[in-house]
N, C-alpha and C positions, 0 to 999 in steps of 0.2 A: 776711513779704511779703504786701501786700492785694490781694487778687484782688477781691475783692464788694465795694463800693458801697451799699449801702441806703439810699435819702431816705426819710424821712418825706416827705409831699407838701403837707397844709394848716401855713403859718408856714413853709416848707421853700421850695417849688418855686413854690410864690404865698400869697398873703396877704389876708387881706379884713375883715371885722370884723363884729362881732354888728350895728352903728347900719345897717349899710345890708342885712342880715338882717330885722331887724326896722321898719324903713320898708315894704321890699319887704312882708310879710306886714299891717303895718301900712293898708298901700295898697289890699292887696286883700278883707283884710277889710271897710274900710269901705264899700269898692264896693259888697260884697253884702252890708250892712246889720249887719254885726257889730265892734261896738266894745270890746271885752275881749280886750284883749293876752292878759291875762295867764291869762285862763282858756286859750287860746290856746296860750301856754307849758306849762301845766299838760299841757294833753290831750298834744303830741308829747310831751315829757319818758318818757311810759312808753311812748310808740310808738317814741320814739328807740331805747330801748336793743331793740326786738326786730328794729326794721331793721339795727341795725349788725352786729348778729351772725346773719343772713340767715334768721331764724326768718318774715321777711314778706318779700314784695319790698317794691322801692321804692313803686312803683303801689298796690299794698296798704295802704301805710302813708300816703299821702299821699291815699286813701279813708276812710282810720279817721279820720283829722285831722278833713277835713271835716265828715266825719259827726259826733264828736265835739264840735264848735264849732255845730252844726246847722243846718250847711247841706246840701249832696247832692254827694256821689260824682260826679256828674255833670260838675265841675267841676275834676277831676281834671287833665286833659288843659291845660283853662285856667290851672291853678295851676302846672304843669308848663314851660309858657310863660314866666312871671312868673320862675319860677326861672331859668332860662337867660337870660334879658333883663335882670333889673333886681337880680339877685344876684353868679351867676355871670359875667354882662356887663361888671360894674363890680367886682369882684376882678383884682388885678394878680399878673401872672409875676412873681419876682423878680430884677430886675436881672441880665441876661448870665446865668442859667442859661443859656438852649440855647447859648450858645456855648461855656460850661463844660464843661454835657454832652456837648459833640460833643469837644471835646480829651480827654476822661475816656473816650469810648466805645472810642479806639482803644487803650487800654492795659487797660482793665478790665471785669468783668461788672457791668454797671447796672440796680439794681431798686427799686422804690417798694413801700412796708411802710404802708398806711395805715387808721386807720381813722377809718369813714366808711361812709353807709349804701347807698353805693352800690356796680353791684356791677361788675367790672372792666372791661368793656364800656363802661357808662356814666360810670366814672371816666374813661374814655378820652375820653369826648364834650366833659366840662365841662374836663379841661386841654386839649383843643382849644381850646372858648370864649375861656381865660385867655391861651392861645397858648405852653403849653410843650406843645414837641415830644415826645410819645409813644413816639416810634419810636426816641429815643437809649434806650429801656430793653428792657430782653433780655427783662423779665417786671413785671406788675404784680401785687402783691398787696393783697387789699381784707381788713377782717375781715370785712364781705356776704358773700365767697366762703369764709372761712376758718374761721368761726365763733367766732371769740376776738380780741381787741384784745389791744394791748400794753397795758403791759407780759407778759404770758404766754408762758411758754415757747417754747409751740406756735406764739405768731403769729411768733416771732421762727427759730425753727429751722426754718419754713416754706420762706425763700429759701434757708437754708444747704442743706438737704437736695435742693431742687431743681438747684445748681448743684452740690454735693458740695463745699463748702467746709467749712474747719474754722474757727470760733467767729474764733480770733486773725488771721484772714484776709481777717475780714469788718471793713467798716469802715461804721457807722449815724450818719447826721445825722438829728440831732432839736432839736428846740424845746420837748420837756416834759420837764422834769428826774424823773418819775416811769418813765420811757420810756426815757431814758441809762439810768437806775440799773436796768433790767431787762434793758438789753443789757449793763452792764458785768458783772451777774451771774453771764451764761452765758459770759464771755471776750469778748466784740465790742470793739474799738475802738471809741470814741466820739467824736464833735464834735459841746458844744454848738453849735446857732447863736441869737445873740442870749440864751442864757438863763442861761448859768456854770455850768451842769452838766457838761459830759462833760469827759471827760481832757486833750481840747483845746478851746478854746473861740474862736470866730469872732464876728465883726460884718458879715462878709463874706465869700460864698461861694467869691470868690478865691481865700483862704487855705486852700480847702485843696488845691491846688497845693503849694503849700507844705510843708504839711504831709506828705503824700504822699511828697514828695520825702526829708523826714528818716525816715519810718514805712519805707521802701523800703531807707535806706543797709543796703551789708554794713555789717555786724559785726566787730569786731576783733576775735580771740580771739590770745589769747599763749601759745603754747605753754609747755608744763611743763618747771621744767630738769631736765633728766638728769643723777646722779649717777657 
């Protein structure tokens, strides 16, 4: 019987893509006289991995960038802006989640497993922006807050242990087949979405209604005959 829920949240709950990431940053570096992407890329790449696992804030990390590419800190706040407007702005919810989520909310405990350098506060702001409802999930977890990404144990035993679920009880949508195969490890049901990883696989988040539906039936068991 599934009691837990788990989304993944980016490719899950909305969608977006590196070309309008990379416009956005694109944009604003030329503004302020700096034309190398890619040095660019270079500098967050190892800022990335120490924001996602909350070793910097965000603010912090989005200071080093700058400074990195040799502009000033100071612009922090500005770039901050840029994000939410012409990133986050223009990434979409995916189709009927909240309506999903709200039929899902009254049978089940609902949680987001993401990572991401943000930390659950302000993961909270940006699916504002994107316009998935928040408030259908019981708990949000970041690896910012957590200090580890999936695939790892720890990020995945994080919701089970907060809601006292066992493993075969929890049920994880994902979109990176590296991420199924670390929840199928520790016992979670899986649904890939869009990617032919997990035990079940969707095109639409529909389906798992459906799904749901067969993962839930009793069980027949046939008694033993008696001699």
């Amino acid at each position: 019987m599934i009691k837990l829920i788990v989304f993944d949240a980016g490719g899950v709950l909305y969608t977006g893509s590196q070309k309008i990431v990379d416009k956005a940053i694109r944009k604003f570096l030329r503004k302020h006289g700096v034309n190398d992407l890619n040095k660019s890329n270079k500098v967050w790449s190892e800022i990335e991995k120490l924001v996602t696992i909350g070793k910097i804030t965000l603010r912090e990390a989005h200071e080093k960038w700058l400074e990195g590419i040799g502009l000033s800190k100071t612009l922090a706040d500005e770039w901050a802006e840029v994000d939410k407007k012409e990133i986050w702005g223009k990434f979409q919810k995916t189709l009927g989640i909240n309506k999903l989520l709200k039929k899902l909310k009254k049978k089940y405990i609902l949680a987001v497993l993401t990572d991401t350098i943000e930390s659950k506060q302000e993961k909270i702001e940006k699916m504002k922006i994107v316009g998935v409802n928040h408030e259908f999930f019981n708990e949000i977890f970041t690896s910012h807050d957590l200090g580890t990404c999936k695939p790892s144990k720890k990020a995945f035993y994080a919701p089970l242990k907060k809601f006292c679920v066992k493993p075969k009880e929890t049920l994880f949508i994902g979109d990176a087949c590296d991420e199924l195969e670390g929840a199928k490890k520790i016992g979670l049901v899986t649904i890939g979405f869009k990617c032919g990883c997990g035990e079940y696989n969707i095109k639409s988040l529909d389906e798992i209604l459906r799904i749901l539906q067969k993962l839930n039936q009793p069980r027949n068991f046939t008694s033993a005959q008696t001699v």
